[in-house]
PDB file of N, H, CA, C and O in Angstrom:
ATOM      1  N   UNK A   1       6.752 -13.838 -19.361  1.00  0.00           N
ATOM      2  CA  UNK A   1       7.710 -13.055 -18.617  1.00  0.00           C
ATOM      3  C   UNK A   1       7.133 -12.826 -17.213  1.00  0.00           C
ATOM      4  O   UNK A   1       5.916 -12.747 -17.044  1.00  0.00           O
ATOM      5  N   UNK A   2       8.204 -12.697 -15.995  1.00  0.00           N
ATOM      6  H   UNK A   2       9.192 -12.760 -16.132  1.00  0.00           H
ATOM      7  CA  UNK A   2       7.894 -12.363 -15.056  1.00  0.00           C
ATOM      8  C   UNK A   2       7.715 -11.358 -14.035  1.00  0.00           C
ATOM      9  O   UNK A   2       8.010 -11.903 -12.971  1.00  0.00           O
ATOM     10  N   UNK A   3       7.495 -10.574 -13.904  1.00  0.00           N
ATOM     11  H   UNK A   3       7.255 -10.132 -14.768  1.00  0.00           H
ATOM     12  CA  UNK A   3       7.511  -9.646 -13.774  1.00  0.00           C
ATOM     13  C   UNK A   3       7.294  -9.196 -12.160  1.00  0.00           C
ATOM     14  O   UNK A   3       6.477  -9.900 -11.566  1.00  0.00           O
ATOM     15  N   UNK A   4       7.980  -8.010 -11.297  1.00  0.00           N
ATOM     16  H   UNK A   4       8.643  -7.439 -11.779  1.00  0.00           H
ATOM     17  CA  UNK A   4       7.194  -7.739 -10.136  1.00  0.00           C
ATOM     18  C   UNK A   4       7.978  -6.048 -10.140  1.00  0.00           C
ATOM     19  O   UNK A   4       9.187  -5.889 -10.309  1.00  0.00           O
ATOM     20  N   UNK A   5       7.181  -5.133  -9.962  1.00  0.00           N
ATOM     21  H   UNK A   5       6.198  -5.262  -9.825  1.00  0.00           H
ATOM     22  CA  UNK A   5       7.060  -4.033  -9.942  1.00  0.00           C
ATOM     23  C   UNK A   5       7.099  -3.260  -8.320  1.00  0.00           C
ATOM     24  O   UNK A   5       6.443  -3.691  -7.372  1.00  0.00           O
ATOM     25  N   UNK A   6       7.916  -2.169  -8.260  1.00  0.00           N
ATOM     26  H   UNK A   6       8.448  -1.819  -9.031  1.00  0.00           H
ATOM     27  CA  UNK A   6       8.315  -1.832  -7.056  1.00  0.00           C
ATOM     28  C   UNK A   6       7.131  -0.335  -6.796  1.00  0.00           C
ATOM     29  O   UNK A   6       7.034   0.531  -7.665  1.00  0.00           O
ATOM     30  N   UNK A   7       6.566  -0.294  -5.866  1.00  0.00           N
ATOM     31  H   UNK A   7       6.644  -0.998  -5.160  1.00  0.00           H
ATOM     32  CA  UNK A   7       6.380   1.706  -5.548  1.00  0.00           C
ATOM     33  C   UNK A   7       6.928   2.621  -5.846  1.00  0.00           C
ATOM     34  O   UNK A   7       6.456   3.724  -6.120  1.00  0.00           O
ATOM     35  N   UNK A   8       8.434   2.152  -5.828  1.00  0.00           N
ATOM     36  H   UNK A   8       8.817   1.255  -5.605  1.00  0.00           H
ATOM     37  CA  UNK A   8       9.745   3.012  -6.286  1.00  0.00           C
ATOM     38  C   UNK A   8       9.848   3.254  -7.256  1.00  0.00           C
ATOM     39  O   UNK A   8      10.274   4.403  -7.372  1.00  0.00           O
ATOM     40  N   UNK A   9       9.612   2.562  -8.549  1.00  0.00           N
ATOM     41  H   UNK A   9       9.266   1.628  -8.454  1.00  0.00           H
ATOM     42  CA  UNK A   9       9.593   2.294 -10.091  1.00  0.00           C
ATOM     43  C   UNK A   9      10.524   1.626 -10.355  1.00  0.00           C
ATOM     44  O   UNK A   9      10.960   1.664 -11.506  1.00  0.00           O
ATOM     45  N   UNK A  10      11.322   0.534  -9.068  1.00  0.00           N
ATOM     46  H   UNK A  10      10.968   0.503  -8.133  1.00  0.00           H
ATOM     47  CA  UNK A  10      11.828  -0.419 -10.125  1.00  0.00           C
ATOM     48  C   UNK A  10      11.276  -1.529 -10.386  1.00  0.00           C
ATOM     49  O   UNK A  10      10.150  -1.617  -9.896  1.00  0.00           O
ATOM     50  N   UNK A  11      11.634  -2.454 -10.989  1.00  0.00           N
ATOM     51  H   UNK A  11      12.549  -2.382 -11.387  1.00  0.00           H
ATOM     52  CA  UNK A  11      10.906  -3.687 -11.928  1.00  0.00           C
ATOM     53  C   UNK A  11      12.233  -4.627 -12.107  1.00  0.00           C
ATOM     54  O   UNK A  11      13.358  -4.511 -12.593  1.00  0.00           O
ATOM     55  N   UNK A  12      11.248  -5.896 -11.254  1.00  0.00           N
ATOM     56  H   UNK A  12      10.335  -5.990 -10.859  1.00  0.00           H
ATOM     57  CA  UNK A  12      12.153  -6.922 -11.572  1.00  0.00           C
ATOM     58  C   UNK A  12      11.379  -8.091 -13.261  1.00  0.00           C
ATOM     59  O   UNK A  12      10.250  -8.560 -13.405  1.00  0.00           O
ATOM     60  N   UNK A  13      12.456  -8.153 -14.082  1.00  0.00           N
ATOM     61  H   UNK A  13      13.373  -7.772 -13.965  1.00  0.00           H
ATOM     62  CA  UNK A  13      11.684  -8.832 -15.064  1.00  0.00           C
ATOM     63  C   UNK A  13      12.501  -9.934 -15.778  1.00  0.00           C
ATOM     64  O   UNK A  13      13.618  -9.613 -16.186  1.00  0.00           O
ATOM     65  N   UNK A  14      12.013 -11.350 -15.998  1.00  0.00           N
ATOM     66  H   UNK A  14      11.106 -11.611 -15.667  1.00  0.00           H
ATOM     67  CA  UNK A  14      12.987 -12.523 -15.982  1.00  0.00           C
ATOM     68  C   UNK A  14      12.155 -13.494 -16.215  1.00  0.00           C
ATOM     69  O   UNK A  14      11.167 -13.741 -15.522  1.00  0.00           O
ATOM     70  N   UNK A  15      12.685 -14.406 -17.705  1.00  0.00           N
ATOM     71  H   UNK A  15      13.487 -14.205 -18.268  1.00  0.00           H
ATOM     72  CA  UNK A  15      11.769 -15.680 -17.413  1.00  0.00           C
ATOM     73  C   UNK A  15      11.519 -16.453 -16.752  1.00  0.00           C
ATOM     74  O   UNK A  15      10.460 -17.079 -16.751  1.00  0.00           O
ATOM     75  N   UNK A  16      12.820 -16.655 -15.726  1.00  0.00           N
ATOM     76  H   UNK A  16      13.680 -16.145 -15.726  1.00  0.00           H
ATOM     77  CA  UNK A  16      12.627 -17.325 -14.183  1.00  0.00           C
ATOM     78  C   UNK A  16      12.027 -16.572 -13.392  1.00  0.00           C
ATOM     79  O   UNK A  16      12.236 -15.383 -13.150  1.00  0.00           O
ATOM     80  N   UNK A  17      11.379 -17.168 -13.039  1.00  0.00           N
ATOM     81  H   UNK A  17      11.210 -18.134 -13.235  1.00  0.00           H
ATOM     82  CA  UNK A  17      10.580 -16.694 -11.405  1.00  0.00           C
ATOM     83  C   UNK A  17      11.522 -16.814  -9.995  1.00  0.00           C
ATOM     84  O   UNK A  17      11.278 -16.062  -9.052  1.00  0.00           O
ATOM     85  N   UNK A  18      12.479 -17.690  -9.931  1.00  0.00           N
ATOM     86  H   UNK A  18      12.677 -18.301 -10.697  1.00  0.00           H
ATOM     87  CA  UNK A  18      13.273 -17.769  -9.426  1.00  0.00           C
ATOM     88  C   UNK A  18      14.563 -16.403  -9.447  1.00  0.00           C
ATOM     89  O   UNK A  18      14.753 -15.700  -8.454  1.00  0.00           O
ATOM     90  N   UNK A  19      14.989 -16.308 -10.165  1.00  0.00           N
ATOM     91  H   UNK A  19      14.835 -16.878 -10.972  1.00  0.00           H
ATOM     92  CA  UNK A  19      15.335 -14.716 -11.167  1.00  0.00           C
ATOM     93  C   UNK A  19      14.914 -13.378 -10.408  1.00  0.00           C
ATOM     94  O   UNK A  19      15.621 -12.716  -9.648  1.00  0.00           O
ATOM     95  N   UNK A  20      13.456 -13.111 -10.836  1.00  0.00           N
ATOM     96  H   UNK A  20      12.882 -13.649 -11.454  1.00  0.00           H
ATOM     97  CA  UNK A  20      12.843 -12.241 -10.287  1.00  0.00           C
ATOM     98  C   UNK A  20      12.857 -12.135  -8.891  1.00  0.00           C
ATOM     99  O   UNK A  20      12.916 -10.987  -8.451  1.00  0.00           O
ATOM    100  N   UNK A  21      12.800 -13.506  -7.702  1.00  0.00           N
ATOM    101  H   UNK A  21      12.753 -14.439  -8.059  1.00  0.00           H
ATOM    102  CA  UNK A  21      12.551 -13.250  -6.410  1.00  0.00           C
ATOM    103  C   UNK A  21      13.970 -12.907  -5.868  1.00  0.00           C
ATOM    104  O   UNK A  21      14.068 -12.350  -4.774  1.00  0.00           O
ATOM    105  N   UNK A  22      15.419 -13.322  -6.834  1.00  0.00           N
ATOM    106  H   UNK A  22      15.339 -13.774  -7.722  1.00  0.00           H
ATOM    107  CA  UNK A  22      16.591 -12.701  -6.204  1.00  0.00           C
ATOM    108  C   UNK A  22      16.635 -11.456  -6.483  1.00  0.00           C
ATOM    109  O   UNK A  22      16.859 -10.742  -5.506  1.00  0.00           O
ATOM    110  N   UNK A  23      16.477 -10.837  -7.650  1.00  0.00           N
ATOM    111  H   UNK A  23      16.294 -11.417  -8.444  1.00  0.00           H
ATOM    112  CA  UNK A  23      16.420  -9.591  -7.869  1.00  0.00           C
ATOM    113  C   UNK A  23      15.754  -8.346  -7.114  1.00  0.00           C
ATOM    114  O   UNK A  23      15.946  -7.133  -7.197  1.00  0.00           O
ATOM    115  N   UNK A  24      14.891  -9.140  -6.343  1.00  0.00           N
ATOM    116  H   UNK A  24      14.735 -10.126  -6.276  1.00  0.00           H
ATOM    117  CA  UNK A  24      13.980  -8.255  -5.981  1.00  0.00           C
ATOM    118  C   UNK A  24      14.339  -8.236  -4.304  1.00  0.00           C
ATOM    119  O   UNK A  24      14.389  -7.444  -3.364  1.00  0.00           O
ATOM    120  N   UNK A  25      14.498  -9.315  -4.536  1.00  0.00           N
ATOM    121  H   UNK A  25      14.458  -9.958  -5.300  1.00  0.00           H
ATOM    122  CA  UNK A  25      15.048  -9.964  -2.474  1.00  0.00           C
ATOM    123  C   UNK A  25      16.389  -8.720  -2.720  1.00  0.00           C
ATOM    124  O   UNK A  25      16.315  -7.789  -1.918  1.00  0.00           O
ATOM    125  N   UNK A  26      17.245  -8.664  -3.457  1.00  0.00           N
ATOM    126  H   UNK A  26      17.305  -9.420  -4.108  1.00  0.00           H
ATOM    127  CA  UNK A  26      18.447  -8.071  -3.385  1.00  0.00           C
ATOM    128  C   UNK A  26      18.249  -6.336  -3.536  1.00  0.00           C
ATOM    129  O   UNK A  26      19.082  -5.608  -2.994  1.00  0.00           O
ATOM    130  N   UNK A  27      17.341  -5.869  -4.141  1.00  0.00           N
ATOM    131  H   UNK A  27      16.664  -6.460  -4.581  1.00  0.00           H
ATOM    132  CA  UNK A  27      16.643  -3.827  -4.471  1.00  0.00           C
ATOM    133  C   UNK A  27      15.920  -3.772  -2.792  1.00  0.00           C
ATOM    134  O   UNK A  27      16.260  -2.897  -1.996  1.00  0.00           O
ATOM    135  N   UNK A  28      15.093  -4.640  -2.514  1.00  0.00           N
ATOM    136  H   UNK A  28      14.817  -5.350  -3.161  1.00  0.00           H
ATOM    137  CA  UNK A  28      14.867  -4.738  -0.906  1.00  0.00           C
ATOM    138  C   UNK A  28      15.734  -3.795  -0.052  1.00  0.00           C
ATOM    139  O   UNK A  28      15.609  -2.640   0.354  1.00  0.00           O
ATOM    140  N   UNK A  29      16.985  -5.094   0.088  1.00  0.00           N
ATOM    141  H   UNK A  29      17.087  -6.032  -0.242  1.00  0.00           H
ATOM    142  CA  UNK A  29      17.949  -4.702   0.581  1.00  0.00           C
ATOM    143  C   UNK A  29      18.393  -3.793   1.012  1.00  0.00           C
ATOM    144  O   UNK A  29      18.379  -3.240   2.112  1.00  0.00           O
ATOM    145  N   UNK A  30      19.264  -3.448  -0.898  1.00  0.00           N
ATOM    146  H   UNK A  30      19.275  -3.897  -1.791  1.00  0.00           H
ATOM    147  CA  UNK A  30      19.511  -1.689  -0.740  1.00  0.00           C
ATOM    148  C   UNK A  30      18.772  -0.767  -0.946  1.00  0.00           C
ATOM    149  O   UNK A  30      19.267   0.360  -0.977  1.00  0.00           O
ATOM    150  N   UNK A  31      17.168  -0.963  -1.180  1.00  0.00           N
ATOM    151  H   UNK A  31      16.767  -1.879  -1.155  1.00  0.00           H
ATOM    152  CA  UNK A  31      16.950   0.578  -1.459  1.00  0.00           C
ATOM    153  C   UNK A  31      15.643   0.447  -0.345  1.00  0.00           C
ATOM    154  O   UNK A  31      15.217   1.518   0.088  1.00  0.00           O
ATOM    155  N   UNK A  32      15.131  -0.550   0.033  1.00  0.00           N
ATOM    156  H   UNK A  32      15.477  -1.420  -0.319  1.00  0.00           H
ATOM    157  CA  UNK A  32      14.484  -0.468   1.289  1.00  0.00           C
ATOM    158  C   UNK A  32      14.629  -1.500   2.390  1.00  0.00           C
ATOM    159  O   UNK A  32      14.023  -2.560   2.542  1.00  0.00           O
ATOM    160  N   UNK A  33      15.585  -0.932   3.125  1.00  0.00           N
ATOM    161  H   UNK A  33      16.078  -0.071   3.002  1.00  0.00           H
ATOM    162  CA  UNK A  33      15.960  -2.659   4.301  1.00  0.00           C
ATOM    163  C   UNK A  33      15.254  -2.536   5.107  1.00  0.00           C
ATOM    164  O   UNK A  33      15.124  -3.525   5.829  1.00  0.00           O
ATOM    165  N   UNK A  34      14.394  -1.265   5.452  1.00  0.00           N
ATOM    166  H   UNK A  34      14.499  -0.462   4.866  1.00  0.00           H
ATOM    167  CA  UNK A  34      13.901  -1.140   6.972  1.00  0.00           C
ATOM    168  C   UNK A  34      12.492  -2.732   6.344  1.00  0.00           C
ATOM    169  O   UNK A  34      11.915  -3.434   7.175  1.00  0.00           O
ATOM    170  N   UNK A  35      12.350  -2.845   5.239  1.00  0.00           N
ATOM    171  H   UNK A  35      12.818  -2.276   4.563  1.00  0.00           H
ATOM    172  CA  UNK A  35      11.299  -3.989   4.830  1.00  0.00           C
ATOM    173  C   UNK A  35      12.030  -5.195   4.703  1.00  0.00           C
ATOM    174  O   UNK A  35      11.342  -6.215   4.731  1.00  0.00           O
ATOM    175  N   UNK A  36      13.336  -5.345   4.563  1.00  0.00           N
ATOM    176  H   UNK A  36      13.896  -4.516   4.540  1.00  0.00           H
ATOM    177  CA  UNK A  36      14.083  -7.002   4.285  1.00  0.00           C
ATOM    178  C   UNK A  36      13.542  -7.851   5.225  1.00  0.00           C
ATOM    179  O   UNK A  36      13.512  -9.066   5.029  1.00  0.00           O
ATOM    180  N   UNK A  37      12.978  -7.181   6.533  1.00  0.00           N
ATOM    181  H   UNK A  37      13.001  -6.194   6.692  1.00  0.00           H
ATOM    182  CA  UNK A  37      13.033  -8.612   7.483  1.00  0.00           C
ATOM    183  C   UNK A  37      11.503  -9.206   7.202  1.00  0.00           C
ATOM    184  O   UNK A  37      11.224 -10.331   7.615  1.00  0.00           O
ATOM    185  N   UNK A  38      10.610  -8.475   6.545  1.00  0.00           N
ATOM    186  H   UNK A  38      10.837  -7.561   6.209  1.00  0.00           H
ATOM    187  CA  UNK A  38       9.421  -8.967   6.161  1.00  0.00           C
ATOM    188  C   UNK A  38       9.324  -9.619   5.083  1.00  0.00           C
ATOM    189  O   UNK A  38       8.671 -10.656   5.198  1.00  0.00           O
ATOM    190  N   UNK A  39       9.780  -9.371   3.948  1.00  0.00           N
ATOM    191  H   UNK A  39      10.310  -8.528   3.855  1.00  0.00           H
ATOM    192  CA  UNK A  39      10.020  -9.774   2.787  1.00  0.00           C
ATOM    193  C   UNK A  39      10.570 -10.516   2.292  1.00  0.00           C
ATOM    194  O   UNK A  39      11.596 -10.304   1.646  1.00  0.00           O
ATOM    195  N   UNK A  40      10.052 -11.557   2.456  1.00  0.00           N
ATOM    196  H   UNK A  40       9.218 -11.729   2.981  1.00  0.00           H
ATOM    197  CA  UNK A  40      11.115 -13.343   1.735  1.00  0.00           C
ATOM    198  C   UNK A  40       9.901 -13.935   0.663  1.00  0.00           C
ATOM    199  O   UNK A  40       8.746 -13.635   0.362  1.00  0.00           O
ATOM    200  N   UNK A  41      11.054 -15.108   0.238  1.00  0.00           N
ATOM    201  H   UNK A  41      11.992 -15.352   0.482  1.00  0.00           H
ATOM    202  CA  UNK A  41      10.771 -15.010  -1.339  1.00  0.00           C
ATOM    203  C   UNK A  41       9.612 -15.731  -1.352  1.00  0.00           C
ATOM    204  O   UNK A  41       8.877 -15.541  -2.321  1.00  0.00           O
ATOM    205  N   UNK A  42       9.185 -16.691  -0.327  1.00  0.00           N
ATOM    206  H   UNK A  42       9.783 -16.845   0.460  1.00  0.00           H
ATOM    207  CA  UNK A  42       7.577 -16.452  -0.653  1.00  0.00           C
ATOM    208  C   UNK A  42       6.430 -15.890  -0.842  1.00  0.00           C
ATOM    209  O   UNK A  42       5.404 -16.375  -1.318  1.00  0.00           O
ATOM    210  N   UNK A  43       6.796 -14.046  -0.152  1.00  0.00           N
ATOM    211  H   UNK A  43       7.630 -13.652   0.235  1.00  0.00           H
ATOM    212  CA  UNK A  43       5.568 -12.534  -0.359  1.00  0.00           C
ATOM    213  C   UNK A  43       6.151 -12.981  -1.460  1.00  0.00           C
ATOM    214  O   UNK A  43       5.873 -14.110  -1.866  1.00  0.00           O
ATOM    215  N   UNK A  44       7.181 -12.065  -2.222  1.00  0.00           N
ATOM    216  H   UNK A  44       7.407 -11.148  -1.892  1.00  0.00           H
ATOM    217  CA  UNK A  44       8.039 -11.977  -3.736  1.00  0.00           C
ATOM    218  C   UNK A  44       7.346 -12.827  -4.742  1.00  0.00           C
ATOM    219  O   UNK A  44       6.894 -12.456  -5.826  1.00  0.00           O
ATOM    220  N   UNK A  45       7.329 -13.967  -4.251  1.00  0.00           N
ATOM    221  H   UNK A  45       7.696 -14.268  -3.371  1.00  0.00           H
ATOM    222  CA  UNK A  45       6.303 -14.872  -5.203  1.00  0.00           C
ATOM    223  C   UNK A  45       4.850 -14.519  -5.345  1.00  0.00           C
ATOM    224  O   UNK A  45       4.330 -14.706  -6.445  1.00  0.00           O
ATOM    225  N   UNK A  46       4.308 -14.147  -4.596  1.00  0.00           N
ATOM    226  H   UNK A  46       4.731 -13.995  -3.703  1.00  0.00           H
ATOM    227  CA  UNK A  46       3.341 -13.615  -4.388  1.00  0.00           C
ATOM    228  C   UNK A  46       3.454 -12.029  -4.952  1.00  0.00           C
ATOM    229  O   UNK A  46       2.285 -11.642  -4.944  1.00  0.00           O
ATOM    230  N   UNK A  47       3.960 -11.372  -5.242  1.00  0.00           N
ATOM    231  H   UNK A  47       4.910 -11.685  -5.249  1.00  0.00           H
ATOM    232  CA  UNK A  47       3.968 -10.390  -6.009  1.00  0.00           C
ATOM    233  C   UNK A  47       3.952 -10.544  -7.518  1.00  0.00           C
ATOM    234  O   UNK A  47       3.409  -9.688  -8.218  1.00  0.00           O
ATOM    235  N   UNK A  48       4.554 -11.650  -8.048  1.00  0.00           N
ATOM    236  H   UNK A  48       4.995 -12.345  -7.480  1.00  0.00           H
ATOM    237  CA  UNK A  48       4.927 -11.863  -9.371  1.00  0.00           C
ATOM    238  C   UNK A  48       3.832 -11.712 -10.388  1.00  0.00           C
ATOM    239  O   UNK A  48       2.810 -12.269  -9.986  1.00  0.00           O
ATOM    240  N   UNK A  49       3.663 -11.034 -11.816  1.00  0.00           N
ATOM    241  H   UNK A  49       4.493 -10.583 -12.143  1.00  0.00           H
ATOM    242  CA  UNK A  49       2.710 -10.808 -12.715  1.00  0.00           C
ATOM    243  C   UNK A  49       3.227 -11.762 -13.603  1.00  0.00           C
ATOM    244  O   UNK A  49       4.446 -11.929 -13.647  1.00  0.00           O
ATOM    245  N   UNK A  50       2.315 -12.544 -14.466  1.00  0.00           N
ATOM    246  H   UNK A  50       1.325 -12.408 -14.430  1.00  0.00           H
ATOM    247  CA  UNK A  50       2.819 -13.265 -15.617  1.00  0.00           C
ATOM    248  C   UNK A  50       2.492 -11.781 -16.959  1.00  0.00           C
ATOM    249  O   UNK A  50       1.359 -11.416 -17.275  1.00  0.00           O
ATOM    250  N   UNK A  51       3.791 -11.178 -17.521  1.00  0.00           N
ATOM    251  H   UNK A  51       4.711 -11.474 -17.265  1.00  0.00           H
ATOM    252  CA  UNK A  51       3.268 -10.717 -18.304  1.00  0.00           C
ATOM    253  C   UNK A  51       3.948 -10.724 -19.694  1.00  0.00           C
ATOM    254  O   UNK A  51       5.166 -10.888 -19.776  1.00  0.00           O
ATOM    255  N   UNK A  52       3.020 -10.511 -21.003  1.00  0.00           N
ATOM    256  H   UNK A  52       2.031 -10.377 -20.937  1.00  0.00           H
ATOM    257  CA  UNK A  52       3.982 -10.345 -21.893  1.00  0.00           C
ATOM    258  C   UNK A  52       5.203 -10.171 -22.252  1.00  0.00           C
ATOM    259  O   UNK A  52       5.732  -9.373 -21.477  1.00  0.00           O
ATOM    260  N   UNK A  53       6.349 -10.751 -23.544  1.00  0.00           N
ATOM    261  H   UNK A  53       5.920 -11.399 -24.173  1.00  0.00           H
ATOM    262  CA  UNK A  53       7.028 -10.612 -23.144  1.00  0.00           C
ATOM    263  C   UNK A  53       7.563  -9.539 -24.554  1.00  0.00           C
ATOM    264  O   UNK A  53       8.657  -8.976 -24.520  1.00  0.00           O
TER     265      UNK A  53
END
């Protein structure tokens, strides 16, 4: 499972990794945009945990 975890406490989690970086590209957005223009899905990838599922 994939996993990437917010400061905020949300959590993107998905066997795609692909999955996770829209999910997460998209909570960005709305719950922190002043960060959208930094944040593309290659950091996002770079955030990702492989974890249990």
């Amino acid at each position: 499972m994939n996993q990437v975890m917010c400061e905020c406490g949300f959590a993107a989690r998905a066997t795609q990794e692909d999955q996770v970086v829209t999910d997460v590209l998209a909570h960005v957005r709305a719950d922190h945009p002043d960060l959208a223009g930094d944040v593309t899905p290659d950091v996002v990838r770079g955030w990702i945990e492989v974890v249990p599922d």
